[in-house]
C-alpha positions in Angstrom: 11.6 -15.4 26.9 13.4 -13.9 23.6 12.0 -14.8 20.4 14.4 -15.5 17.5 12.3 -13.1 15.2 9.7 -10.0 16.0 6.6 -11.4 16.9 4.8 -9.8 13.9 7.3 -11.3 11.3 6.2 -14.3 12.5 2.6 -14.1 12.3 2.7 -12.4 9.2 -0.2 -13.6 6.8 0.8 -15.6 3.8 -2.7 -15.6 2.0 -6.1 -13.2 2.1 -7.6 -15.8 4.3 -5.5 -15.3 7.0 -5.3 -11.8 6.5 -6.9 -9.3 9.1 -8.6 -6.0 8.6 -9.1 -4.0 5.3 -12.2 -5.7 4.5 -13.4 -2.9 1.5 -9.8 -4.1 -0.2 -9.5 -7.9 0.2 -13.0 -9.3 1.5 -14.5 -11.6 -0.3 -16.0 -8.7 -1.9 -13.6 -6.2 -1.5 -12.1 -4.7 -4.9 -8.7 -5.4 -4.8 -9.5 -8.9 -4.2 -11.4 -9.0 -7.0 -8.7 -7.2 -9.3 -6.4 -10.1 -8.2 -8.8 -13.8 -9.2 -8.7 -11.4 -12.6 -4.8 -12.2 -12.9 -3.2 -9.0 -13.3 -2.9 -5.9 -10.9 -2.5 -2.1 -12.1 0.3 0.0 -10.8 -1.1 1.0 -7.1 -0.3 3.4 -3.7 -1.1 1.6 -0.7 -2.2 4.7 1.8 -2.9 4.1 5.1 -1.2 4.6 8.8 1.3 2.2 10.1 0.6 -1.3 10.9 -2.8 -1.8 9.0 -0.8 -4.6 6.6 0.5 -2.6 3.8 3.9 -4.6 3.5 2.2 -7.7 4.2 -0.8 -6.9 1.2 1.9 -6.4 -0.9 3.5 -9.8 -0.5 0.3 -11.5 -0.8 -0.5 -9.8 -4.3 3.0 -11.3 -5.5 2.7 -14.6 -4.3 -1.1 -14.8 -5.9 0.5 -13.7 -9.5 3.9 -15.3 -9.4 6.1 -13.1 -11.1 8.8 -11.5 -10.3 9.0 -9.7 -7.0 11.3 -7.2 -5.6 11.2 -5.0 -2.4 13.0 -2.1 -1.6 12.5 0.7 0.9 13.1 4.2 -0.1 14.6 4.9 3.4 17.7 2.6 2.2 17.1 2.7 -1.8 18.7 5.3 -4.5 18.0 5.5 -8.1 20.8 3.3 -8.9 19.3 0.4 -7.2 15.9 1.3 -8.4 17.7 0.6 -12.5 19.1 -2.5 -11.4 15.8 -3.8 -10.4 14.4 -2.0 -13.6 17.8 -3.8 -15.8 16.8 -6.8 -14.2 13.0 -7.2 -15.0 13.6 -6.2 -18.6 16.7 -9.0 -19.0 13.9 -11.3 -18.1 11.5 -10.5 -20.2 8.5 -10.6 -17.7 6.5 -8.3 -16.0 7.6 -8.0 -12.2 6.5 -6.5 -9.2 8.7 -3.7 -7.8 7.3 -2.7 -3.9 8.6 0.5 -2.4 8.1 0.8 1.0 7.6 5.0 2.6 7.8 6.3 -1.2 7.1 9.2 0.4 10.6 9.6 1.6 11.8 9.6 -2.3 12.6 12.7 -4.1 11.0 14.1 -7.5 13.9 12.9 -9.2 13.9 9.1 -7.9 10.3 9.1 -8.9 10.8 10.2 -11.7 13.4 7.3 -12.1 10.5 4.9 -12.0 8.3 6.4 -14.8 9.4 5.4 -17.9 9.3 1.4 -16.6 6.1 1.7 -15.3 4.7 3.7 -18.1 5.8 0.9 -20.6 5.0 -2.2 -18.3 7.8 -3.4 -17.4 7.7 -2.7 -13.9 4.3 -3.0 -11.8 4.9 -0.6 -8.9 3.3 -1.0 -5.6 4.0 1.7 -3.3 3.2 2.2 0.3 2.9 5.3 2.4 1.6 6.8 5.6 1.6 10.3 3.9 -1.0 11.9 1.5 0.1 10.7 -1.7 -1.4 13.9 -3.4 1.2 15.8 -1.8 4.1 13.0 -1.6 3.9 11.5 -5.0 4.8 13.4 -8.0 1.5 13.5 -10.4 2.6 11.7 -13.7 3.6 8.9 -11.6 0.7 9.2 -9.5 -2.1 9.8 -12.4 -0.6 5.7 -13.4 -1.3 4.1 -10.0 -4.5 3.2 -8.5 -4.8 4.9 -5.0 -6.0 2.2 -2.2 -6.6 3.9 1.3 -5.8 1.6 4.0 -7.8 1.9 7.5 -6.6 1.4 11.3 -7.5 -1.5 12.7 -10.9 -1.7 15.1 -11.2 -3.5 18.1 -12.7 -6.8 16.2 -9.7 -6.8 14.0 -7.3 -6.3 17.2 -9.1 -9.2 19.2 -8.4 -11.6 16.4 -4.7 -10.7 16.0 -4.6 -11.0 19.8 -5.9 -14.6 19.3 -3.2 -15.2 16.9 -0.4 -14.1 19.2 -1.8 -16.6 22.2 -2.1 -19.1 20.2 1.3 -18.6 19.0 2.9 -18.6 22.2 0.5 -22.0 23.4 1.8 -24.4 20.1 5.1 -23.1 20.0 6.2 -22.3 23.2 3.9 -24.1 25.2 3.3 -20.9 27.0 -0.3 -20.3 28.6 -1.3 -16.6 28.5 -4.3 -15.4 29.9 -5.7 -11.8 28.9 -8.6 -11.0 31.1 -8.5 -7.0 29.9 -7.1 -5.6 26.9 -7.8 -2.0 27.2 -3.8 -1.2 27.5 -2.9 -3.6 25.0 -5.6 -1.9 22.5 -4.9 2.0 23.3 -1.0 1.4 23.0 -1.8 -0.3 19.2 -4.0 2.6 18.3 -5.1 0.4 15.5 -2.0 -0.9 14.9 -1.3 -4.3 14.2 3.0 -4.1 14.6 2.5 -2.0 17.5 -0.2 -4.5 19.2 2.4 -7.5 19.1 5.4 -5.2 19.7 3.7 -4.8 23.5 3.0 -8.2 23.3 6.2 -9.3 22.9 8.1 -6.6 25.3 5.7 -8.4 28.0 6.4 -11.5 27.3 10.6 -11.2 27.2 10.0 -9.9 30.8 8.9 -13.6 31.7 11.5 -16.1 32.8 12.4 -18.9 30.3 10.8 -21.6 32.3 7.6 -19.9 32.7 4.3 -21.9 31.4 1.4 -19.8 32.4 1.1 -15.9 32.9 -1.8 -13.5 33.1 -1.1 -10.6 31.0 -3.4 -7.5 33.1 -3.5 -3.9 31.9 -1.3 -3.0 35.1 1.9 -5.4 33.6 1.3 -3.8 30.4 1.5 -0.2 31.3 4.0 -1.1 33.8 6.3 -3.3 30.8 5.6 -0.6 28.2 6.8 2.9 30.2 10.2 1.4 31.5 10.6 -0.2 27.9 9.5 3.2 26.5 12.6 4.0 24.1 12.4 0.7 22.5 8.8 1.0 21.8 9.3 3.3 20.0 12.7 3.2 18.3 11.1 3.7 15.0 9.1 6.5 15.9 5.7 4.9 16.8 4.8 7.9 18.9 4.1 9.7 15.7 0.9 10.6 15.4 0.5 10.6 19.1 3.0 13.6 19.4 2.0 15.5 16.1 -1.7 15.4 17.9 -0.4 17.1 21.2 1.3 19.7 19.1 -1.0 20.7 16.6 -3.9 20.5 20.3 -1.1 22.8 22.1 -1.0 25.5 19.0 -5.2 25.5 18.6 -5.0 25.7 22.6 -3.3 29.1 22.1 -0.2 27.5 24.1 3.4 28.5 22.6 5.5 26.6 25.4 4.0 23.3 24.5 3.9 24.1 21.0 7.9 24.9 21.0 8.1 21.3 23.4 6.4 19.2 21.1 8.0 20.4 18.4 11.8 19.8 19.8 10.3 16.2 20.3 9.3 15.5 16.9 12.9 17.1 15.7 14.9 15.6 18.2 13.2 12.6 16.9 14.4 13.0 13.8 10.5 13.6 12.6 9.8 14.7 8.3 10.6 18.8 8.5 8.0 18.5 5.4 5.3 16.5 7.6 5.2 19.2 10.7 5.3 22.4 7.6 2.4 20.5 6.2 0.3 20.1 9.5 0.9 24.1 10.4 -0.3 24.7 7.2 -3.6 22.9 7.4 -4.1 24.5 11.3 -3.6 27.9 9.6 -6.6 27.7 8.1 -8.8 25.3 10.2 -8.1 26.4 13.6 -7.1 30.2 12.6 -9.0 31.1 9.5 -10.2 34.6 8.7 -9.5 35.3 12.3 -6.0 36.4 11.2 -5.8 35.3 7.3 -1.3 36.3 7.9 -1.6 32.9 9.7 -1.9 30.6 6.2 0.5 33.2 4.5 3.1 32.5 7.2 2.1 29.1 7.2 2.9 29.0 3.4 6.2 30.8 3.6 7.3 28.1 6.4 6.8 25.5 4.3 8.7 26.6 1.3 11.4 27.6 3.1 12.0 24.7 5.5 11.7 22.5 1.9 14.8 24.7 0.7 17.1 24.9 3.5 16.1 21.4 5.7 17.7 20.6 9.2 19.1 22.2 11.2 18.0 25.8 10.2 14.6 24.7 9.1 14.0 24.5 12.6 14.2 27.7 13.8 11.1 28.8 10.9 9.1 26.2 12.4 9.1 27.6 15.9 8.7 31.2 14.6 5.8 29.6 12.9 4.7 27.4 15.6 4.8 30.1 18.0 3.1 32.6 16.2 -0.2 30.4 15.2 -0.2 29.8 19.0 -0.5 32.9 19.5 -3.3 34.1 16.9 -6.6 34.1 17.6 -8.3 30.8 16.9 -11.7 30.6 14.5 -13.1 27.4 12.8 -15.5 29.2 11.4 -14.8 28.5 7.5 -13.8 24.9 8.7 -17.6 24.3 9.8 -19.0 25.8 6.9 -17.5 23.5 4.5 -17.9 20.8 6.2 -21.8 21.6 6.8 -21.9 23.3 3.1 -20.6 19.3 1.9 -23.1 17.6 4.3 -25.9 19.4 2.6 -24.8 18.5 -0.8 -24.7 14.9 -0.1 -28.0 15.0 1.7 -29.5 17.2 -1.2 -27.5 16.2 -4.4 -26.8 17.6 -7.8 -29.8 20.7 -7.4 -29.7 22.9 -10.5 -28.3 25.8 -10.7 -30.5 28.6 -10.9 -31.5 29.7 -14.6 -29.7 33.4 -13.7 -26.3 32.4 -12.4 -26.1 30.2 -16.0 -23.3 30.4 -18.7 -24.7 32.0 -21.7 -22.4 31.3 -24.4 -24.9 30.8 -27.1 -27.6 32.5 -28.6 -30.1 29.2 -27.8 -29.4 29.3 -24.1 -30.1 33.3 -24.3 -33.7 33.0 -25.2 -34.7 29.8 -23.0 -33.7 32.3 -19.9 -30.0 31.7 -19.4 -28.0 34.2 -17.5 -31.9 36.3 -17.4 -32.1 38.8 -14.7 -28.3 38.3 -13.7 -27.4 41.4 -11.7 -23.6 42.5 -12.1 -22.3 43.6 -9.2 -20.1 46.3 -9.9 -22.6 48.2 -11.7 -24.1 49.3 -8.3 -23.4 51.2 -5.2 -21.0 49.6 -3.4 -20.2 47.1 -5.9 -23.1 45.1 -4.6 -27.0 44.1 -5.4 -29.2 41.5 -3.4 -29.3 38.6 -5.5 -30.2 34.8 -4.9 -26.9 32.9 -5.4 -27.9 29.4 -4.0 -30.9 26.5 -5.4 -34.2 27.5 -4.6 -34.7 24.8 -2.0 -31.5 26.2 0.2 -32.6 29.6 0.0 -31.8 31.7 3.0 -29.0 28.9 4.5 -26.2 29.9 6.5 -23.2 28.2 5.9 -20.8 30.5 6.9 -21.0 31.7 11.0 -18.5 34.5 11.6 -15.9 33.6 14.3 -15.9 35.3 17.8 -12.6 37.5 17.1 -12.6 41.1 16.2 -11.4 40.2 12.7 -14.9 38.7 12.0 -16.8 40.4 14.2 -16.5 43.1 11.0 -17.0 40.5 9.0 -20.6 39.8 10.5 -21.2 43.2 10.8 -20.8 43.7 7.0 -22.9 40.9 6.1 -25.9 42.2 8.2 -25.2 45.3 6.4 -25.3 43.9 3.2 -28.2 41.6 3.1 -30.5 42.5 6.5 -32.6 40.0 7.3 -32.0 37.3 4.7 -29.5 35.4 6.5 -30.2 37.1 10.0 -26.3 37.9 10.1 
């Protein structure tokens, strides 16, 4: 059985009631929602990874205003068409709607052809990415858009889409599907609504045209989905499953599937910016102080592969890419951020201490600012023992010195330094 269009074209939502998922956004509560019954929108980036219903959000929000409404995607778009849309909404003399799909994938300079029309109105821009917009965006047109982060889809929102898609296939087809077990169905989605009736429908063309009842079982799936394998995932749907097995291969100290990974994700045709930019982050969460080269290099392999692309770029990345694999691995300054932040939001805004305090004034002098602050490099060593954190975290550990001979030194300083305090 073929279906005239994809199966997730044609259950696309057409209003917030039949929408699925992104409750914090569009609930009846949700803040976007409520941005919208006010009649206007601001300029916005839609974040979130594929298939969560950024496309589809940003057909609703048109529809709800009615104005103007024009959709490009970067992948196809250039600044010329981007004016013509721009020419366009000013000849009519009303605010429109302009939504462009992977604005990652434009450059500074066709951002920086939107600016002017969205700084004077004239355009309201609604832009969708899977990438951090912090890094993808360029910050004047950023700093003018309201940032909406998107989430994958749980297993309540997948069920009800999966409902959808059999009822579908009952009232238009007259087609009876049965699905007694949807644990393939689920992991192959991976929270993704596009991906969850792409499998659905890849089962289904298997079936003969005359067929009225079928049992859909996680066997036929898996069984459908690996022989169908290269049409899954013509537009790359393997993404983030690949990207995880390399960046797990280089923190598992393992250059061969490192280097393998990587030809997949450049084979497949995958950003050169989006691999720099995950090396980068492992260089300093899975490496660390361990071997502090590892972010330098890191940092070098992204500038360069930004100046010189494909098919050179590749060679950097699996310098880099090997050589992180080969490092030796420490989290350590990973964990103690992350425990040094859990703190703070268990234990708020605690004051500073009265002695690590700005004294610019002559007032905060005498009521004991700055008092009894110790300068370090007017002592031995360039150090003194002094209390540097609120007095209710005295004595906490937030920092745990790796098992690697880099910060085995490191811990053997600190015990130097302060003795028993932190029982380094």
């Amino acid at each position: 059985m073929i279906l005239t269009k994809p199966l997730a074209e044609l259950l696309r939502p057409m209003d917030f009631d039949q929408y699925i998922g992104q409750e914090h956004l569009v609930g009846k509560a949700g803040i976007l929602r409520k941005t919208i019954e006010s009649g206007s929108i601001p300029s916005m980036i839609l974040w979130g990874p594929p298939g969560v219903g950024k496309t589809t959000l940003a057909f609703i929000l048109a529809k709800n205003l009615d104005i103007p409404f024009y959709s490009l995607s970067a992948i196809d778009a250039g600044v010329k068409i981007v004016r013509d849309v721009i020419e366009k909404a000013q000849q009519s003399g009303q605010k429109a709607i302009l939504f462009l799909d992977e604005i990652h994938r434009f450059s500074k300079s066709q951002q920086d052809s939107l600016l002017s029309a969205v700084e004077k109105g004239t355009l309201t821009l609604i832009g969708a990415t899977t990438e951090n917009p912090s890094f993808e965006v360029i910050s004047p047109l950023l700093s003018r858009c309201q940032v909406y982060i998107l989430e994958s889809l749980g297993k309540v929102e997948l069920e009800k889409l999966l409902i959808q898609a059999l009822e579908y296939f009952k009232e238009e087809h007259g087609l009876l599907l049965e699905i007694p077990e949807t644990e393939a169905l689920f992991r192959i989605s991976g929270g993704d609504a596009r991906k969850l009736f792409n499998a659905i429908e890849l089962v289904v063309s298997t079936f003969p045209n005359d067929t009225t009842n079928r049992t859909i079982t996680n066997s036929l799936v898996s069984q459908v989905i690996q022989q169908n394998l290269a049409t899954y995932d013509k537009n790359g749907e393997m993404h983030y499953d690949i990207i995880s097995a390399f960046i797990k291969s280089i923190r598992g100290s393992d250059p061969n599937g490192a280097v393998y990974w990587l030809a997949r994700m450049i084979e497949g045709g995958e950003d050169i910016k989006f691999i720099a930019r995950r090396l980068l982050i492992l260089a300093s969460e899975d490496i660390g102080n361990s071997n502090p080269n590892a972010l330098l290099l890191a940092n070098a392999c992204f500038d360069a592969v930004n100046k010189i692309g494909y098919p050179e770029g590749r060679i950097i990345l699996s310098q880099t890419a090997v050589y992180l694999a080969n490092s030796p691995k420490s989290n350590s300054t990973y964990l103690a951020i992350k425990k040094a932040q859990k703190i703070v939001q268990q234990t708020g805004n605690l004051s500073v201490p009265l002695h690590l305090r700005n004294a610019p004034t002559k007032l905060m002098k005498e009521i004991g600012y700055g008092q009894d602050y110790k300068y370090a490099h007017e002592f031995e060593g360039n150090f003194t023992e002094l209390e540097f954190l609120p007095d209710r975290l005295k004595s906490t550990i937030f920092y745990e010195p790796g098992t690697n001979k880099r910060e085995a030194e490191d811990r053997k300083e600190l015990k130097n330094r302060w003795k028993g305090k932190y029982n380094y």
